[in-house]
C-alpha positions in Angstrom: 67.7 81.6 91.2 66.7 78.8 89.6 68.6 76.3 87.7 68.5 72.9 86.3 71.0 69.7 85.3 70.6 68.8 81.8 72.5 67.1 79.3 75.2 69.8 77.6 76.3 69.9 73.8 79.3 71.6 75.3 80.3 68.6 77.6 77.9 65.9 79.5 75.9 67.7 81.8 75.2 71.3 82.3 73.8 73.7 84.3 70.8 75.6 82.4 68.7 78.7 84.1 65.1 78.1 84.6 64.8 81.7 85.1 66.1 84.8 83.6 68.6 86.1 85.2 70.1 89.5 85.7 73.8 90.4 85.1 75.4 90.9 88.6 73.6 88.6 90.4 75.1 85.7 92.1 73.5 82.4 91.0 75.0 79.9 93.2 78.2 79.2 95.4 80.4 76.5 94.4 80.3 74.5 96.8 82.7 70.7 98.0 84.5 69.3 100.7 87.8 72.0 101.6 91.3 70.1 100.7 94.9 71.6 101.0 96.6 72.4 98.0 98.3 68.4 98.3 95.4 66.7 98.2 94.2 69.1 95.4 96.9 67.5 93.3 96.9 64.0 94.5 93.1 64.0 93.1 93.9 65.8 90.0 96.7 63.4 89.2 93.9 60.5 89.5 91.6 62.9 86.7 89.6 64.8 89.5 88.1 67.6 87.4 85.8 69.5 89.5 88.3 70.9 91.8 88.6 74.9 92.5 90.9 77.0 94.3 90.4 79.0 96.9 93.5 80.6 98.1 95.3 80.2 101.3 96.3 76.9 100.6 92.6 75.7 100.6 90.9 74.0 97.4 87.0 72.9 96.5 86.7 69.7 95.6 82.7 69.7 94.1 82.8 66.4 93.2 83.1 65.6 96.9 80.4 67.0 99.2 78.9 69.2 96.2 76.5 71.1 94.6 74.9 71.1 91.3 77.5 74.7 90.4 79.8 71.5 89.4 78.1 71.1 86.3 78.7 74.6 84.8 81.0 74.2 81.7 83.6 75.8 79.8 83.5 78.7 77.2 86.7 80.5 76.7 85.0 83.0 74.1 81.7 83.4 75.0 80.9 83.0 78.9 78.0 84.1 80.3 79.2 83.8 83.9 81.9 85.0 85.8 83.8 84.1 89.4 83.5 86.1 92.8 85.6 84.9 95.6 84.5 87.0 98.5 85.0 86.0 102.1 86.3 82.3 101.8 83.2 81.5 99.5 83.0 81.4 95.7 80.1 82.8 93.7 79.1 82.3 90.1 77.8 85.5 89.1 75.8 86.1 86.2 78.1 88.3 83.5 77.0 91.6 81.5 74.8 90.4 79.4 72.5 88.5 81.8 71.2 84.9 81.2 68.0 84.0 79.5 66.0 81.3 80.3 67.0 77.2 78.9 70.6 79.2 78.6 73.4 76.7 79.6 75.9 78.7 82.6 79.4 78.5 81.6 82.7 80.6 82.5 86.6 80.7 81.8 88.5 78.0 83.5 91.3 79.8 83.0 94.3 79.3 80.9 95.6 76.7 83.8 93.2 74.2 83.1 92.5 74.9 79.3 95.7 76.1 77.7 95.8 79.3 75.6 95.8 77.9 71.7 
């Protein structure tokens, strides 16, 4: 798949496919230096914001050590993307409706990070 860093209207930059792409298929692993759950916190107490969890203790850090899946942005009622965490690794996988080309891939932080209103 491809997919490009551009500047978001959501938030800075974003992550925009070149490409159409299918529902179901997985666009691109997030990927960052693996920290424990401590460190996790110790960087988001100093306003780390690209850091996902894993399980197990373990964390993603994409700011450190990673890829341009950093980039992909909020949406809490309309995301086109969702999360797969299979075998250690996590996917962003294209959601139901596919993605058309110049669209901007976001997904659901989650409740954790963006408070239910």
């Amino acid at each position: 798949m491809r997919v490009v860093v551009k500047r978001s209207r959501i938030h800075g930059k974003g992550l925009f496919a070149v490409d159409e792409i299918p529902w179901g298929t997985r666009i691109i692993e997030y990927q960052g230096e693996r920290i424990s759950d401590e460190e996790a916190e110790a960087r988001i107490e100093n306003d780390a914001d690209c850091i996902f969890e894993l399980g197990d203790g373990l964390n993603i850090d994409g700011a450190s050590q990673g890829n341009e899946a950093r980039y992909i942005n909020h949406s809490r009622d309309n995301p086109n993307c969702f999360i797969l965490r299979d075998d250690g690794r996590i996917w962003i996988v294209a959601g139901i409706e596919g993605i058309a080309p110049g669209e901007e891939l976001t997904f659901d932080y989650g409740s954790t990070f963006f408070p239910l209103d």
